[in-house]
N, C-alpha and C positions, 0 to 999 in steps of 0.2 A: 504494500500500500504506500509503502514509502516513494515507492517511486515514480506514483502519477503526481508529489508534488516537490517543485523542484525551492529549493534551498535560497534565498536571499543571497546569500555568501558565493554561490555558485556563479562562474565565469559566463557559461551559459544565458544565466538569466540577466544579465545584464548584457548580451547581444540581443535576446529577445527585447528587451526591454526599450533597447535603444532603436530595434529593427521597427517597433511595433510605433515609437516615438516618429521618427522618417517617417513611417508612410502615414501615421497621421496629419502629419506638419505639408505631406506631398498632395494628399485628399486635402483636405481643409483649403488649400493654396488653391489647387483647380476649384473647387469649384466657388471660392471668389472671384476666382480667372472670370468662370462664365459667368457669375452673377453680375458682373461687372460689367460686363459686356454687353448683356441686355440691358441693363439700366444705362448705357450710353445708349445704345443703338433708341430704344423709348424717346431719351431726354433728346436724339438729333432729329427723329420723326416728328417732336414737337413744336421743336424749333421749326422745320421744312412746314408744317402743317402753319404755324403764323403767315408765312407769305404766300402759303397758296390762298388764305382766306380773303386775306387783301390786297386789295388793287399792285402793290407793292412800292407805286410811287405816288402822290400829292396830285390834284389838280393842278397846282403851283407848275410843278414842274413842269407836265406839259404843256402850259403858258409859256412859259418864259422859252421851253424849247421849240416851241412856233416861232415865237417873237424871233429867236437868235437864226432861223430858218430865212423867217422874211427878211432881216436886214442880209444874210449873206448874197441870198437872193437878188437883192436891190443892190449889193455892189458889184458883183459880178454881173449883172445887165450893164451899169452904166460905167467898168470900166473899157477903156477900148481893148480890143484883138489887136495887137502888135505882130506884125508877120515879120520872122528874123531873116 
């Protein structure tokens, strides 16, 4: 009977002990790995999910980008074709 329990003192049980310590610290690691991973992956779909709700830019903006539209427009009409 003595021998399905192994001894504190023993060489043995401090390899298991250490073997059993690695693969928990090796588990535990992964699956932070993946939990991790999903909670970015979530947190960038959320993010992506903002701009697709909204327009993305301001009425403003496409004001002012007509406006800067017409003025190139109107200089490029009224400067002359120079032929080299």
């Amino acid at each position: 009977m003595d021998f399905f329990f192994i001894e504190y003192r023993d060489p043995i049980f401090g390899l298991i002990v250490l073997f059993a310590t690695v693969l928990l610290v090796a588990i535990s690691s992964y699956a932070l790995g993946i939990w991790g991973v999903k909670d970015e992956n979530r947190s960038i779909e959320k993010f992506v999910k903002k701009f697709e709700n909204s327009s993305g830019l301001s009425q403003n903006h496409y004001k002012k980008k007509r406006e800067s539209q017409n003025i190139r427009n109107i200089l490029h009409q009224s400067t002359p074709n120079f032929i080299l």
